[in-house]
Residue, then its C-alpha position, 0 to 999 in steps of 0.5 A: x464483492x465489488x468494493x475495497x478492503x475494510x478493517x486490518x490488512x498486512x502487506x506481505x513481501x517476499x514469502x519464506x518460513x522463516x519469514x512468514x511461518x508456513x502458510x497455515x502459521x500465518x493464515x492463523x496468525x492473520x486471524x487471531x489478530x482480527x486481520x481481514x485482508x492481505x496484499x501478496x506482492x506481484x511485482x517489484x520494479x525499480x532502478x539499483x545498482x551499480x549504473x542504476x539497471x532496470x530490474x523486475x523482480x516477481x514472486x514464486x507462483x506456486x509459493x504465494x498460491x500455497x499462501x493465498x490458498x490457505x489465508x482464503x481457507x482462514x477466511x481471510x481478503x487477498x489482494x496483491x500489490x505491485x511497485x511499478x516503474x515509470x516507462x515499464x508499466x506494461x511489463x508490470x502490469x503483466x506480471x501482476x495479471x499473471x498472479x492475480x489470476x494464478x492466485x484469485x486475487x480479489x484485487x490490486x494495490x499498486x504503488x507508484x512512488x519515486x520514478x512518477x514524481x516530477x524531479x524538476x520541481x523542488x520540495x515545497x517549502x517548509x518539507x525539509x525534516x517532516x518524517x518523510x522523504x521528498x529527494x527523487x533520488x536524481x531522477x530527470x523526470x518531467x510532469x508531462x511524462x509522469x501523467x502520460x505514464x500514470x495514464x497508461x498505467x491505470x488504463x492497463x489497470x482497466x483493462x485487466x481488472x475487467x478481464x480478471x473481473x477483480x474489485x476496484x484497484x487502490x492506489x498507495x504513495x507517499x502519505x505527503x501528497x502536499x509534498x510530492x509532485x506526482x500525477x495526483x489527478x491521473x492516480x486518483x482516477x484509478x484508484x477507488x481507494x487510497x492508502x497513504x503511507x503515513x509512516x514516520x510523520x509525526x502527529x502534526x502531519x496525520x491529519x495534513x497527510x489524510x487531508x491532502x489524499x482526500x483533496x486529490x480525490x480519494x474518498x475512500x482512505x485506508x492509511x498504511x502505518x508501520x510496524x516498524x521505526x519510530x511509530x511502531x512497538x509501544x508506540x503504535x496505539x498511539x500513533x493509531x489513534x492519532x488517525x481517529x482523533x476527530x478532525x479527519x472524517x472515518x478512515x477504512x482500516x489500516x494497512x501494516x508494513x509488514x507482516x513478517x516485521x510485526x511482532x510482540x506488542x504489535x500484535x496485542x495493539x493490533x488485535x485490539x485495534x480491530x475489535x475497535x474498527x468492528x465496533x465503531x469505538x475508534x471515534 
């Protein structure tokens, strides 16, 4: 199945049982809330720590299989998403071949963020305050740079998704786009989807954030919203239905943050939500 993810999927982090259940407790659980996919992380990039190192984090293989083997039992999509970093795009990229192909991944979702945004540039006017931050954390990063980066990021996309034989890869970032100075054009060209993570933004914003990923080029939108903070618990349905109001064309589903921070209320909503999404009575 040549084609992006339909209908509820979860991010899930770093797998444990206390965390996640065992892997048939959260195949079940996936289910029994109408989930259809899932995103298993590949591989964790970033800059922390005393002298901001470079650091690489990878799943357990043998772990996430155990986990991806029994969502596929349960009928379940699995995908795997990665968080890269600018200048180690190849490192990255190896690192997600390794479990997409120990796993059979259907397909990736990679998450390029604060390393790609063009730091020389301020926050645009009127950002400050929105629900989403836009500081880029002191990075020196130049816009020039950013877009060779991307570029070979998504050809290193290419590459591996032709040899893995895996769908089209998506593409998730900051919800603003009109807020970031990331390499839109490049990102777009790679991504046959798009999840902007629109998590905090209150209800002005929805709209703004879906708008400004469509103009960039993402036809094909599966917003990521939160289980967590202000938007999530009893405020969830409603912030879910701030995304099917009309004024935006039919998004894809929904993208939670994250499985093993779902709970109570959430589940109710969410199982709700696909019933909705599977019978069109979202609009």
């Amino acid at each position: 199945m040549n084609a992006p993810p339909t209908g509820i999927g979860f991010y899930a982090r770093t797998l444990s049982v206390p965390t996640h259940g065992t892997p048939a407790q959260m195949a079940k659980r996936l289910k029994d809330c109408g989930a259809s996919w899932v995103a298993f992380l590949g591989c964790w990039q970033d800059k922390s720590g005393p002298g901001r190192t470079f650091k690489q984090r990878v799943p357990k293989l043998d772990e996430t299989a155990r986990y991806v083997e029994a969502c596929k039992g349960a009928g379940i999509d699995c995908w795997v998403w990665g968080f890269p970093w600018i200048g180690h795009e190849r490192d990255y990229m190896e690192a997600m071949r390794r479990v997409a192909a120990k796993v059979g991944a259907r397909g990736l979702l990679h998450d390029p963020e604060v390393s790609y945004r063009d730091s020389s540039k301020p926050p645009p006017k009127g950002s400050a305050g929105q629900g989403e931050a836009v500081d880029a954390s002191g990075l020196a990063v130049q816009a020039t740079y950013a877009a060779r980066q991307a570029q070979a990021l998504i050809e290193l996309d290419r590459e591996l998704v032709a040899d893995l034989r895996l769908a089209p890869s998506g593409i998730t970032s900051y919800g603003m786009a009109d807020f970031h100075a990331l390499p839109w054009r490049q990102l777009a060209e790679g991504g046959a989807w798009g999840s902007p993570q629109l998590y905090t933004v209150g209800p002005d914003l929805v709209d703004r954030g879906l708008a400004s990923w469509r103009k960039r080029g993402f036809a094909t939108i599966i917003p990521s919203v939160p289980t967590y903070g202000e938007n999530s618990g009893a405020a969830l349905d409603r912030h879910l239905a701030r995304f099917v109001n009309g004024n935006e064309p039919d998004v894809s589903g929904f993208a939670f943050w994250s499985f093993q921070q779902t709970g109570g209320v959430e589940w109710k909503t969410i199982a709700k939500w696909s019933e909705m999404l599977k019978t069109s009575q979202c609009r």
